[in-house]
Rosetta silent file (secondary structure, phi, psi, omega in degrees, C-alpha in Angstrom):
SEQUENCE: XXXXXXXXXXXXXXXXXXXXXXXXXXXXXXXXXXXXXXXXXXXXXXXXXXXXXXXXXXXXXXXXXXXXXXXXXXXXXXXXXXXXXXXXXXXXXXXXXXXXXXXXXXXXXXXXXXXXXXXXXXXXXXXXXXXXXXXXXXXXXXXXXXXXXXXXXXXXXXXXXXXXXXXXXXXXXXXXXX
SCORE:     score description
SCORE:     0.000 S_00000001
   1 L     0.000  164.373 -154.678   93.529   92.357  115.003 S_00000001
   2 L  -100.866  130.483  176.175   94.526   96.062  115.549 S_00000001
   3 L   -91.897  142.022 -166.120   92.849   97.056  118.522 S_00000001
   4 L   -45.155  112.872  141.756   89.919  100.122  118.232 S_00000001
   5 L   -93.136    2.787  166.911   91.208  103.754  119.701 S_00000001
   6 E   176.698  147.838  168.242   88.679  105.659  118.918 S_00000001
   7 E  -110.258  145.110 -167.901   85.043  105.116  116.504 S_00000001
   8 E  -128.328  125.453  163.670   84.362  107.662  113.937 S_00000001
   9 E  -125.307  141.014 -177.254   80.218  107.853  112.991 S_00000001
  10 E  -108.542  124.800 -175.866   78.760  109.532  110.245 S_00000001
  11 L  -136.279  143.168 -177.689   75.712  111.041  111.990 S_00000001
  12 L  -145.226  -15.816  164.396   73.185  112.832  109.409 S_00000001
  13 L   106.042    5.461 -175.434   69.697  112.354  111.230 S_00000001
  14 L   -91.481  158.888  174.729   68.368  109.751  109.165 S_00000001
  15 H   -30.654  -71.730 -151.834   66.972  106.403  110.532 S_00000001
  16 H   -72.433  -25.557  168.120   70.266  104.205  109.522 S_00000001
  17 H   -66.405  -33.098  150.131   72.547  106.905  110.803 S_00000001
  18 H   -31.504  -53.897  175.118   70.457  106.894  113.925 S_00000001
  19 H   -97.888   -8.734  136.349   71.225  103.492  114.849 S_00000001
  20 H   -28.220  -75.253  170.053   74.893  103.983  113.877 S_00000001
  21 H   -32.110  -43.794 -177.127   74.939  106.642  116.450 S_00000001
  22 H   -66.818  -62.652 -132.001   73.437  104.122  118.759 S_00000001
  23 H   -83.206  -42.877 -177.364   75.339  100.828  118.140 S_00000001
  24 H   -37.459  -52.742  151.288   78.748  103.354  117.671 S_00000001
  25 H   -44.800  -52.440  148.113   77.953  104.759  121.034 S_00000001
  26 H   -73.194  -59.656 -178.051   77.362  101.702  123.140 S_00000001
  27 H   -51.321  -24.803  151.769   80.743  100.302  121.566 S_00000001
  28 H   -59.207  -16.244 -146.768   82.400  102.966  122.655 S_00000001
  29 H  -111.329  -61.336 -164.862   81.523  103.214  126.136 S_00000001
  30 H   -78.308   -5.085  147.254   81.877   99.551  126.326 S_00000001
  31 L  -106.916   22.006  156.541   85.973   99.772  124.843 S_00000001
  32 L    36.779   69.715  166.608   86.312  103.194  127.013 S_00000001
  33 L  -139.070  162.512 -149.042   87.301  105.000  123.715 S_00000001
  34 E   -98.519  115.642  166.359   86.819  108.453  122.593 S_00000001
  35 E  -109.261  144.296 -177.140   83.754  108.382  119.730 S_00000001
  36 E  -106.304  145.937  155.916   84.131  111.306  117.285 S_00000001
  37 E  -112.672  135.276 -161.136   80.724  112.234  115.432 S_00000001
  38 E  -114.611  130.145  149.110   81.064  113.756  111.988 S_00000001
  39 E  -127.378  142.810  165.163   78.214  115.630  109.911 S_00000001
  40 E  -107.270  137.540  173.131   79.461  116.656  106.473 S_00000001
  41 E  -125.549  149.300  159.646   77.979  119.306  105.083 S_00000001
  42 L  -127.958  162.634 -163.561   78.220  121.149  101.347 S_00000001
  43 L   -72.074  145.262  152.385   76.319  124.511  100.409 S_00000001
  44 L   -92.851  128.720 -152.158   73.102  124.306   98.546 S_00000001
  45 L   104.993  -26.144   52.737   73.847  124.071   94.889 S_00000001
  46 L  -146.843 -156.819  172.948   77.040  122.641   96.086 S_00000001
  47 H   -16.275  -91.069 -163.801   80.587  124.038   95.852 S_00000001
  48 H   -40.918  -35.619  165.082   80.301  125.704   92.648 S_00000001
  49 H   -37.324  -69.091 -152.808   77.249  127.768   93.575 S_00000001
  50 H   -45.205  -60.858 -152.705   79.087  128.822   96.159 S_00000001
  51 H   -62.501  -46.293 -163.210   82.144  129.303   94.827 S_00000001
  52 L   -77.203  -26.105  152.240   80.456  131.865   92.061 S_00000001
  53 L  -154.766  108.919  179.803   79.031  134.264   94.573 S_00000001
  54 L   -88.300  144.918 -165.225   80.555  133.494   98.030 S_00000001
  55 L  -140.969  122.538  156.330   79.006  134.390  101.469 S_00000001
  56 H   -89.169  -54.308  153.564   80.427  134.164  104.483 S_00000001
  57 H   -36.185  -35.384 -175.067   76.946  135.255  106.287 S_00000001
  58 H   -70.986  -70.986 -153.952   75.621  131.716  104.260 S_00000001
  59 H   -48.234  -24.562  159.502   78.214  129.859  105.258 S_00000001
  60 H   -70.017  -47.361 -175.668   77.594  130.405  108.980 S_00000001
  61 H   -37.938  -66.511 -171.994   74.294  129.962  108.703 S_00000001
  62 H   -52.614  -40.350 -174.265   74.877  126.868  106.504 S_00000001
  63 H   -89.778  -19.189 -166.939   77.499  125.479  109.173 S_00000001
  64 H   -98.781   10.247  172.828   75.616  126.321  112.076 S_00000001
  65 H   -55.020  -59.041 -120.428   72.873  124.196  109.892 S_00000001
  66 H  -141.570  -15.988  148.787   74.411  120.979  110.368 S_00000001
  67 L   -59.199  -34.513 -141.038   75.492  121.630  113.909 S_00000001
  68 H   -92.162  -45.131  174.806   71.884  122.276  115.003 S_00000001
  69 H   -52.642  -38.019 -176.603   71.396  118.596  112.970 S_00000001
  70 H  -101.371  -18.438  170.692   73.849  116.730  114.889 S_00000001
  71 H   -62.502  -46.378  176.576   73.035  117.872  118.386 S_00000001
  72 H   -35.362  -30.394 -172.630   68.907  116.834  116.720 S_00000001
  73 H   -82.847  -35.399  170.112   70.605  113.817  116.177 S_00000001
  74 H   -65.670  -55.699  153.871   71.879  112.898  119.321 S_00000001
  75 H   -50.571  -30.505 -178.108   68.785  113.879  121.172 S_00000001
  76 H   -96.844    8.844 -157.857   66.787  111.572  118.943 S_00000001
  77 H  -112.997  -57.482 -175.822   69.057  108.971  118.620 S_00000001
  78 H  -120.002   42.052  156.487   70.504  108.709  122.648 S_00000001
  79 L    86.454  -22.173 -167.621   68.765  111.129  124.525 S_00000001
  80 L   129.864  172.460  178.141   71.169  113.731  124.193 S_00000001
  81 L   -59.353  100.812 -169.989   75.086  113.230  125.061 S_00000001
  82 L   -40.927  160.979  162.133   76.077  109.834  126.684 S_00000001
  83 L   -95.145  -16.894 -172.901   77.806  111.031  129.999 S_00000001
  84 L  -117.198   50.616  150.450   80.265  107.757  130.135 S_00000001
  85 L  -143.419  166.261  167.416   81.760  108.632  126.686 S_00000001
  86 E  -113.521  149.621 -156.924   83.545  111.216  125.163 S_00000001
  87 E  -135.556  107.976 -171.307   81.943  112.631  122.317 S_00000001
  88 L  -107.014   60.331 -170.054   83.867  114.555  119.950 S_00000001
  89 L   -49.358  130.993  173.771   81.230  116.319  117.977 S_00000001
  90 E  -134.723  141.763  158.527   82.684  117.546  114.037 S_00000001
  91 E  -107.959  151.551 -169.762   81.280  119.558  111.859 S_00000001
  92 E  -156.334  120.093  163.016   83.022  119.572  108.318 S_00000001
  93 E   -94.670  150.130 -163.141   82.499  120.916  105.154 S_00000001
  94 L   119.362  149.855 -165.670   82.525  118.904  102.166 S_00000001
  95 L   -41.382  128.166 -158.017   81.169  115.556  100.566 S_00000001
  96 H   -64.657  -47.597  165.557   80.293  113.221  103.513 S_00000001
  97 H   -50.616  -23.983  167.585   82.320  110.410  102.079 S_00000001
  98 H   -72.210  -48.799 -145.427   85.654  111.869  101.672 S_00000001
  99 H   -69.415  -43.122 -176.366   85.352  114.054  105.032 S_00000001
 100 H   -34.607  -64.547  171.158   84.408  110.123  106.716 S_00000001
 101 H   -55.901  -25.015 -174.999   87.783  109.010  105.115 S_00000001
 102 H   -80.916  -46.510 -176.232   89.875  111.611  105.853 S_00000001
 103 H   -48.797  -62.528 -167.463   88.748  111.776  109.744 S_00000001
 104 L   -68.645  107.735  162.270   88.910  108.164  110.237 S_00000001
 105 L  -110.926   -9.851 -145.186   92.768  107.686  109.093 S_00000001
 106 L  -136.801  131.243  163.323   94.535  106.009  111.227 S_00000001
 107 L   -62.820   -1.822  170.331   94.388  102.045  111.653 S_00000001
 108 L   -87.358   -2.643  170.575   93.524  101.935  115.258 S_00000001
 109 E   -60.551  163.871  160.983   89.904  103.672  113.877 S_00000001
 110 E  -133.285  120.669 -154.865   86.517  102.291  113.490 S_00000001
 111 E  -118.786  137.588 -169.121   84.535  103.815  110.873 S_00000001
 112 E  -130.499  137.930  163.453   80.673  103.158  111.680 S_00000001
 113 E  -144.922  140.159 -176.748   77.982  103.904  108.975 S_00000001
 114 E   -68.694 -179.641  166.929   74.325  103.735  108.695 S_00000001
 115 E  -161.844  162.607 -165.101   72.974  102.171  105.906 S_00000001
 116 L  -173.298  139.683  163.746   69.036  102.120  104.607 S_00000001
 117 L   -52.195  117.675  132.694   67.211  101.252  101.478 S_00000001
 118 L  -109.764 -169.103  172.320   66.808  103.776   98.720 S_00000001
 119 L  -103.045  160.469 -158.553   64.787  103.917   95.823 S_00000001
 120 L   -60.273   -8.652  176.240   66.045  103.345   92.369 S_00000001
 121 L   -88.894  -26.329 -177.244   65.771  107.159   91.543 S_00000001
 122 H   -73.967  -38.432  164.663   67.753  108.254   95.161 S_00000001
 123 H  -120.781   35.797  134.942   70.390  106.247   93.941 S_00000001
 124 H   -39.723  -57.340 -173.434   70.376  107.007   90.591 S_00000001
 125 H   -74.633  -53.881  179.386   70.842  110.575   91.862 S_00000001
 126 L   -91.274  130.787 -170.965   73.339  110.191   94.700 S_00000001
 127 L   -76.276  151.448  178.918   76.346  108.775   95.253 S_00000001
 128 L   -81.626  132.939  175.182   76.485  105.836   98.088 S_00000001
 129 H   -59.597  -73.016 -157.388   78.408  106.807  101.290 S_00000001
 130 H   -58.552  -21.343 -173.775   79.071  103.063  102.361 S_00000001
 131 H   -75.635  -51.236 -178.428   80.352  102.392   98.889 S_00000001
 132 H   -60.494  -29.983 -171.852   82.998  105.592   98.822 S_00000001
 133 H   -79.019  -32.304 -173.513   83.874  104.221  102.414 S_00000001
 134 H   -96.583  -28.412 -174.062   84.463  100.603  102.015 S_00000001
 135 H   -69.333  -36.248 -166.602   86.151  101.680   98.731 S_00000001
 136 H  -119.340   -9.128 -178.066   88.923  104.222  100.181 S_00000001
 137 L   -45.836  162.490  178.687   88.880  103.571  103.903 S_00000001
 138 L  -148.836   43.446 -174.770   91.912  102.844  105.284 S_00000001
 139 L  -166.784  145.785  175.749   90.928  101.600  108.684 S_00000001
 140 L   -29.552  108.519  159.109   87.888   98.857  109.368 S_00000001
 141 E   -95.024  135.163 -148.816   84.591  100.058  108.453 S_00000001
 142 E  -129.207  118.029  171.615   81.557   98.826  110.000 S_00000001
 143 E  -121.404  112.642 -151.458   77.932   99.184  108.371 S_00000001
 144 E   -92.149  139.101  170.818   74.668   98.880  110.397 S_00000001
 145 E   -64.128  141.092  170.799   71.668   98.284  109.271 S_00000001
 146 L   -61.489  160.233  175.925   68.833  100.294  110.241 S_00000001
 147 L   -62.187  140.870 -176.440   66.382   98.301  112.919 S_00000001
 148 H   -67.787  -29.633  179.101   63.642   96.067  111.461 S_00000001
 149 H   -72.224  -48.252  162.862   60.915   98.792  113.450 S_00000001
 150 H   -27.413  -98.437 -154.215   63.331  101.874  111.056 S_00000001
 151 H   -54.970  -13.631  130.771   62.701  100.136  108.309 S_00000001
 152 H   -20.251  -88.826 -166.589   58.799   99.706  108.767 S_00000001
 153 L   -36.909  -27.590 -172.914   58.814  103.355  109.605 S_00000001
 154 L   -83.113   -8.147 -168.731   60.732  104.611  106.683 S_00000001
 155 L   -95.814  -24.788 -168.929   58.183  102.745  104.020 S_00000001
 156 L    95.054 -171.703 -165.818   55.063  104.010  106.060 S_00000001
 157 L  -111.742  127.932  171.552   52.307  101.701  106.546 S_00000001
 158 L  -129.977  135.499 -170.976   51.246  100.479  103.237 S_00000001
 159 L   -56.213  -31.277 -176.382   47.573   99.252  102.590 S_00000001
 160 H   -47.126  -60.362  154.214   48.747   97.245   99.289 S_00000001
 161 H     5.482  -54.531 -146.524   50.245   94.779  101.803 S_00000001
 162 H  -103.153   18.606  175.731   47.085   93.999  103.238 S_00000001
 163 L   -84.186  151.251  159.129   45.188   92.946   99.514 S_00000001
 164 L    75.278   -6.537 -162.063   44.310   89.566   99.173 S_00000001
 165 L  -110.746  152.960 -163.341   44.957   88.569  102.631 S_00000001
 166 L   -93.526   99.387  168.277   41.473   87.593  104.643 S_00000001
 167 L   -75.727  130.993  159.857   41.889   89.330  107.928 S_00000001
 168 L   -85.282   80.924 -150.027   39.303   87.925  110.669 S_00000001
 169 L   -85.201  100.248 -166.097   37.787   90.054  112.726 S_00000001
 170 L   -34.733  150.394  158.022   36.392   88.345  116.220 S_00000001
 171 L   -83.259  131.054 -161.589   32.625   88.756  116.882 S_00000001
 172 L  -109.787  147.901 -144.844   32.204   91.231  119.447 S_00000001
 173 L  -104.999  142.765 -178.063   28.910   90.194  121.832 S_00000001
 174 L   -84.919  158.643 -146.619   26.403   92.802  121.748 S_00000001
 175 L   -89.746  138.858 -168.577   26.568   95.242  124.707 S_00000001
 176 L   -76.872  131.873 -168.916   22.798   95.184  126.833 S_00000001
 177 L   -56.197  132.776 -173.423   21.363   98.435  126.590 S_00000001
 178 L  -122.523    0.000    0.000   20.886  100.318  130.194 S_00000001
């Protein structure tokens, strides 16, 4: 096995890139290696919007978007910037699976990605990161599941669950009146 010089994370702010960011982060620290964090970003409307009346006023705005996203991400994911790693925050425009592949290049990489449940219309609509990643990577790719407490959180609490099932409630002794 090739040994790891540096982890590459796709950090975007959602639960399963949160605990990427985590598990990426303690693996770093514990093989003393440099972790780079990538947000990809593309204009809204994508390229072609763009392309058809271009802004350089958007485009800061737009980049300084998805900075302001990955430091959010870091506070809510570690607290803010481990101190016993080096953290090589990127911002990059363009589709987050390509930008993933191109950073992570090199076979001494580790490419860490979140992964999460959508619903059949999100990926209807979107293309899958971990799919474009495991398809073109060209270094190890490693994709963590969000935490069984994530994945609660991301459905919400739903009452439908709780049909049919006889919940018991203890009898609570009445309290003497003073």
């Amino acid at each position: 096995m090739i040994a790891v010089r540096r982890i590459v994370v796709g950090v975007h702010g959602s639960l399963g890139s949160l605990q990427a960011l985590r598990w990426a982060a303690e693996e770093a620290q514990v093989r003393q290696v440099p972790l780079t964090a990538v947000i990809a970003w593309v204009p809204p409307g994508g390229d072609m919007a763009e392309r058809r009346h271009p802004s350089g006023y958007l485009r800061k705005i737009w980049s300084d978007d998805a900075k302001d996203r990955l430091l959010t991400a870091f506070e809510a994911g570690l607290g803010g910037f481990p101190e016993d790693v080096r953290v090589a925050p990127c911002v990059v425009r363009g589709e987050t699976g390509p930008v993933l592949v191109d950073i992570a290049d090199e076979p001494g990489d580790l490419l860490v990605i979140g992964t999460g449940r959508r619903a059949s219309l999100g990926r209807a609509l979107r293309k899958s990161v971990g799919r474009y990643c495991l398809a073109h990577a060209r270094c190890p790719v490693l994709a963590v599941p969000p935490s069984a407490l994530m994945d609660e959180m991301a459905h919400g609490f739903r009452p439908w669950a709780l049909r049919g099932r006889h919940v018991s409630v203890p009898d609570i002794p009445d309290m003497p009146e003073s």
